[in-house]
C-alpha positions as CSV (number, residue, x, y, z in Angstrom):
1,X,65.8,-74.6,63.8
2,X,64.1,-75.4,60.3
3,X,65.4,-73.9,57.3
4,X,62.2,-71.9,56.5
5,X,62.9,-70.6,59.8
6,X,66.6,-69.6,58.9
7,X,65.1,-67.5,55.7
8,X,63.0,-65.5,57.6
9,X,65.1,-65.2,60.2
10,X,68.0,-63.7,58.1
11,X,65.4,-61.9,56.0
12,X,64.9,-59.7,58.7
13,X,68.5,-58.9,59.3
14,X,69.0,-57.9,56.2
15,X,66.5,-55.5,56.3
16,X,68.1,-53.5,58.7
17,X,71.3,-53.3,56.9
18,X,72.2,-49.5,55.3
19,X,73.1,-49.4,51.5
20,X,76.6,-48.0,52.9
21,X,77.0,-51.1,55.4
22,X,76.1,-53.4,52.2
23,X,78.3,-51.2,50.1
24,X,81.5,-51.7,52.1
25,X,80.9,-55.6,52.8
26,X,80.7,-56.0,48.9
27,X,84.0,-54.2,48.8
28,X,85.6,-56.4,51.7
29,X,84.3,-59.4,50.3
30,X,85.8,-58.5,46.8
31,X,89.0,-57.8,48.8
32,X,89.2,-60.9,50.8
33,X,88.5,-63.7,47.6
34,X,91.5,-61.3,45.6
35,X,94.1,-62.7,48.1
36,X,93.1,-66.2,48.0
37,X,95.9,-68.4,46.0
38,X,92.9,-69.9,44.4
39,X,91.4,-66.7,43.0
40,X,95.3,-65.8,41.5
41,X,95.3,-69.1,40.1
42,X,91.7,-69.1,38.6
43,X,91.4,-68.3,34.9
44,X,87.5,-68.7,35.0
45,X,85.1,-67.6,38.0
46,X,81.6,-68.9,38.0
47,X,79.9,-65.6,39.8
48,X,76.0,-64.7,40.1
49,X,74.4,-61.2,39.5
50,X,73.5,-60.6,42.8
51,X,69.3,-59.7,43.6
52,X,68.8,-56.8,45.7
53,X,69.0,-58.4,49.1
54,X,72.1,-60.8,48.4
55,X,75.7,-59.2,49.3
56,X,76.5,-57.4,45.7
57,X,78.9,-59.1,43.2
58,X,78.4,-56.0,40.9
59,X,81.8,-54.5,41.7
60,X,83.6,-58.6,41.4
61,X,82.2,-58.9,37.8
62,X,83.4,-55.2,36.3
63,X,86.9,-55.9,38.1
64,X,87.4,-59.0,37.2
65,X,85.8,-58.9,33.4
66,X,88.3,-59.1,31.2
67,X,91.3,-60.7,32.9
68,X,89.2,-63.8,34.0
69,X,86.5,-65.6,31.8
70,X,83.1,-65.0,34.0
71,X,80.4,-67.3,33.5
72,X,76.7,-67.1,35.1
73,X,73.9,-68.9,36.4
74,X,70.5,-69.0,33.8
75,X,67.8,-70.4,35.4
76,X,66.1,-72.7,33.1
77,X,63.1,-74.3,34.8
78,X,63.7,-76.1,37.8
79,X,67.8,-76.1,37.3
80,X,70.5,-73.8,36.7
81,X,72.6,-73.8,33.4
82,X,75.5,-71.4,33.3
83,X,76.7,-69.1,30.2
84,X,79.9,-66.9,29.5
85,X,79.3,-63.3,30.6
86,X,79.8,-60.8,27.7
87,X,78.6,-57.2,27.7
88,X,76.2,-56.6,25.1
89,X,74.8,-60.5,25.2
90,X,72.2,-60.4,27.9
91,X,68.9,-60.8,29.2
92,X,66.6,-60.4,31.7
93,X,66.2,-63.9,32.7
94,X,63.9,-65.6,35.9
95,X,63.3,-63.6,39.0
96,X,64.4,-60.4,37.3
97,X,68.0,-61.3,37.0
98,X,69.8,-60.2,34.1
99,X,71.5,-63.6,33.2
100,X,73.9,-64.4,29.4
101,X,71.2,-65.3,26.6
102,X,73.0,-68.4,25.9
103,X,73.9,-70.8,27.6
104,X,76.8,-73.4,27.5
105,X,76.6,-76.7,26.3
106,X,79.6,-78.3,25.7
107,X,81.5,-79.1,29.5
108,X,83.6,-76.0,30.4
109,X,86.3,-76.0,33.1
110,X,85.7,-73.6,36.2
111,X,88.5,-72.8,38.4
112,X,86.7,-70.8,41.2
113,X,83.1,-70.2,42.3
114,X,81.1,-67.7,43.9
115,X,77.8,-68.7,45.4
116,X,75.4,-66.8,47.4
117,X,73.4,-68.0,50.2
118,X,70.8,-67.4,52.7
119,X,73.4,-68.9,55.8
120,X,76.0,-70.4,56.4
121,X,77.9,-72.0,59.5
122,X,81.2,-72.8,60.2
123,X,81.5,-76.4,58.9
124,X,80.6,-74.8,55.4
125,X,77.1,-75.7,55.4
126,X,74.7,-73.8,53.3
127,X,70.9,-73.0,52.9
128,X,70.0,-71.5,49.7
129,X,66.4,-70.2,48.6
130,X,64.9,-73.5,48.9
131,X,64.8,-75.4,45.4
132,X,68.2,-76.8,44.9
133,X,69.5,-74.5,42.0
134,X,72.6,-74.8,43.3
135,X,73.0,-77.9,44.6
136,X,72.4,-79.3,41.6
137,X,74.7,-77.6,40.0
138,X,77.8,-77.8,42.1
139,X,77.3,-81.9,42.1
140,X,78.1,-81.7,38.5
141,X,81.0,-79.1,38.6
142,X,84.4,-80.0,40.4
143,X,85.6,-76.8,41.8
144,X,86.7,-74.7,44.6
145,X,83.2,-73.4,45.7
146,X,83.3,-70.2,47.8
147,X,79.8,-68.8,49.7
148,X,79.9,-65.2,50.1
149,X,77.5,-63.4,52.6
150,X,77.2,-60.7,55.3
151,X,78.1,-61.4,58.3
152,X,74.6,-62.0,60.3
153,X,74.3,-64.5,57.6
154,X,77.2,-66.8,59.3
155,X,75.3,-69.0,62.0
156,X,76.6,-71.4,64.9
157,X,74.7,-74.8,63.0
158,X,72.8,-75.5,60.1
159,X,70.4,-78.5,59.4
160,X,71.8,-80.2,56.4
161,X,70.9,-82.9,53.8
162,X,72.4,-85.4,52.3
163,X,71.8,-83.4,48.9
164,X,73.6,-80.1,50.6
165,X,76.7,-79.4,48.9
166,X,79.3,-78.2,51.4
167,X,81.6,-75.1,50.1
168,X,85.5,-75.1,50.6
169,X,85.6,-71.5,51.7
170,X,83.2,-68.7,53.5
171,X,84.1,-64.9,53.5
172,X,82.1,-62.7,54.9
173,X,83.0,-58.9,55.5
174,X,84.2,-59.9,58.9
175,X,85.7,-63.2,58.5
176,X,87.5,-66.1,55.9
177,X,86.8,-69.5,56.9
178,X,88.9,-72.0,55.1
């Protein structure tokens, strides 16, 4: 199956889920990366504000702001740039999503990090949106990468690319795969 194919494919899924379903798979989720070693071990977490139809990270971000230094995707043009999260410092950034104002530009060290997805299989595959944001940006940042989704989001096989960057870990409300 094609990967346009997969989006609207999972698109309509989603659609059917209830905010209480998506409620208690964010909560789950949150659940499942706190007993990883690598999450204890992490002192900063790349994370994403989640859009309305991604599983929410809303609950990861005010749990785990202060004790771990957050950073966040900003979407500059055709990549993705990260800055540090702190209250009271940001913006509404591209496709609505409220992103830091500044971003990083010296190299910073991430321990751990959360990426969403459109579907994933089994090997760790993933198929994003469609332009790369994150492939591009997890080619130039060594860490433990972790996709997070629902569960209908998990699939048998994925087409992949050379360019596809692989994660180390899925969890899903239903499942860790490690």
């Amino acid at each position: 199956m094609e990967k346009n194919n997969i989006r609207q494919q999972i698109k309509a899924l989603k659609s059917a889920l209830t905010p209480q379903y998506k409620q208690q798979s964010s909560e789950a989720v949150k659940s499942a990366i706190e007993q990883l070693p690598q999450y204890a071990s992490a002192r900063s977490i790349l994370l994403y504000n989640s859009l309305p139809d991604e599983l929410s990270t809303r609950q990861m971000l005010a749990a785990w702001h202060p004790r771990k230094k957050i950073y966040l995707p900003i979407v500059e043009g055709d990549q993705i740039t990260i800055g540090e999260y702190q209250p009271g410092q940001m913006q509404c950034g591209a496709y609505g999503i409220i992103e830091p104002r500044k971003h990083i530009t010296e190299p910073v060290q991430i321990d751990m990090a959360i990426i969403p997805g459109v579907a994933f299989d089994a090997a760790k595959t993933r198929i994003g949106r469609g332009k790369g944001y994150y492939d591009k940006l997890l080619s130039r940042l060594h860490t433990y990468k972790i996709g997070i989704a629902y569960h209908i989001q998990l699939l048998a096989d994925l087409p992949s690319q050379p360019h596809d960057i692989k994660m180390d870990c899925i969890i899903t409300e239903q499942e860790t795969i490690i």
